[in-house]
C-alpha positions as CSV (number, residue, x, y, z in Angstrom):
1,X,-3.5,-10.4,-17.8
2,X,-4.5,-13.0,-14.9
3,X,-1.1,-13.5,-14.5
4,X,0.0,-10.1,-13.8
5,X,0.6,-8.8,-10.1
6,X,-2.3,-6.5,-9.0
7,X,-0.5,-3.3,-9.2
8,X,0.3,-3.8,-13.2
9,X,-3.6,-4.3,-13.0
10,X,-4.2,-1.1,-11.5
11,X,-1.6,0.6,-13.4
12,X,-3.1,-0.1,-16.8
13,X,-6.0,0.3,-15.7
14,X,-5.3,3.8,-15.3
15,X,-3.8,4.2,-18.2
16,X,-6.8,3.4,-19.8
17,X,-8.5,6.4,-18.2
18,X,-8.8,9.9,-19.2
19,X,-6.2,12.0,-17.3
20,X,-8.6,13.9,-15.1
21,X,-10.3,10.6,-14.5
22,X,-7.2,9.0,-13.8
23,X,-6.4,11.9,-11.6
24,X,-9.8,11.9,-9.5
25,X,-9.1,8.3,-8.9
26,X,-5.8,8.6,-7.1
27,X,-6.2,11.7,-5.5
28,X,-10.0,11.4,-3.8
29,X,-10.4,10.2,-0.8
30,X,-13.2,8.1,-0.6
31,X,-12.8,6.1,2.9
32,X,-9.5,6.0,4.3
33,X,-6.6,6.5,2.2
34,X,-6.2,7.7,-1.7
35,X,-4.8,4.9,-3.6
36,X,-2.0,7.3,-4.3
37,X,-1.4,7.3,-0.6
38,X,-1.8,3.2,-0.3
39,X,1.1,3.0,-3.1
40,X,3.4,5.3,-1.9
41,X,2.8,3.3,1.3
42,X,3.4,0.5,-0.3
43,X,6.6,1.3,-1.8
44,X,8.3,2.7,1.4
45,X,7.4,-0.7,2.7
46,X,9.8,-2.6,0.4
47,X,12.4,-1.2,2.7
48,X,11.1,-3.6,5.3
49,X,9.9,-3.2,8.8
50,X,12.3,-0.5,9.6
51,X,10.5,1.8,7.3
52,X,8.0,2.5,10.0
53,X,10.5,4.9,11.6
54,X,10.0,7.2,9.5
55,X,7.5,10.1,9.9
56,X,5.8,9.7,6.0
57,X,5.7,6.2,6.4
58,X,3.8,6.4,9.9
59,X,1.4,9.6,8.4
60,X,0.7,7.2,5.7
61,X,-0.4,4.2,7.8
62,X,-2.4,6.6,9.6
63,X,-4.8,7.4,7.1
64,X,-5.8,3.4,6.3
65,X,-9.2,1.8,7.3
66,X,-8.9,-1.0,8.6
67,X,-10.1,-3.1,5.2
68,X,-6.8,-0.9,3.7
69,X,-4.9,-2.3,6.2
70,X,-5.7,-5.7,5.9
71,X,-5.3,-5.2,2.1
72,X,-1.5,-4.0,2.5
73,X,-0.9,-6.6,4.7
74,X,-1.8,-9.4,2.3
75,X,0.3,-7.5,0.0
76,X,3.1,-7.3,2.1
77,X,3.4,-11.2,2.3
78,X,3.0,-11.4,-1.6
79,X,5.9,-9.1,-2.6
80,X,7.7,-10.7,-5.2
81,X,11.5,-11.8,-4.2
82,X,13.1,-9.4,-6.8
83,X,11.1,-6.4,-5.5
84,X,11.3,-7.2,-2.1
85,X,11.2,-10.0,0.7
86,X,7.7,-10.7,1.3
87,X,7.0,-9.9,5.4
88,X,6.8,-12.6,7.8
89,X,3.9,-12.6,10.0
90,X,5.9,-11.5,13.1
91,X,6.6,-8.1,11.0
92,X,2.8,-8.0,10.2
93,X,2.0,-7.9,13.9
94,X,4.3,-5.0,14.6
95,X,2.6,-3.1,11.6
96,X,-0.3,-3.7,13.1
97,X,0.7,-2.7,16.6
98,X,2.1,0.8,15.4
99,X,-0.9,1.4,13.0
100,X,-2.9,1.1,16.4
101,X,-1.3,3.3,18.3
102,X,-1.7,5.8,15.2
């Protein structure tokens, strides 16, 4: 399993859970942003830079901590090539830049 990205991880992981437990897990907010909400995130992201024009997107971002943030950055620049192109650091500044102004 070590070689597995760390959203199959997460995913079995929670399908290892109880359904309610599973539920609790993506849907509490503990600090910051559910992991539902960091996921969802993270898919409109595959879309690229250009996916923070749009309002979910931004109300997404939003609700990060900055540790969240830092987390779906390294993400961003580890997407595999047949998901999506990973982002270059000049897109991580501007993801940065908008999350501020959020």
């Amino acid at each position: 399993m070590a070689n597995r990205p760390e959203e199959i991880r997460r995913f079995w992981a929670l399908l290892d859970m109880p359904i309610d437990t599973a539920w609790h897990h993506l849907n509490t907010r503990r600090d910051g942003a559910t992991d539902m909400t960091i996921e969802s995130l993270m898919f409109s992201l595959r879309r690229g830079p250009e996916a923070l024009t749009h309002p979910d997107t931004l109300n997404r971002l939003a609700q990060l901590t900055e540790r969240q943030l830092q987390e779906v950055m390294t993400r961003l620049q580890n997407f595999m090539p047949h998901i999506a192109p990973a982002w270059k650091d000049a897109d991580l500044d501007v993801l940065a830049a908008v999350r501020r102004k959020l």
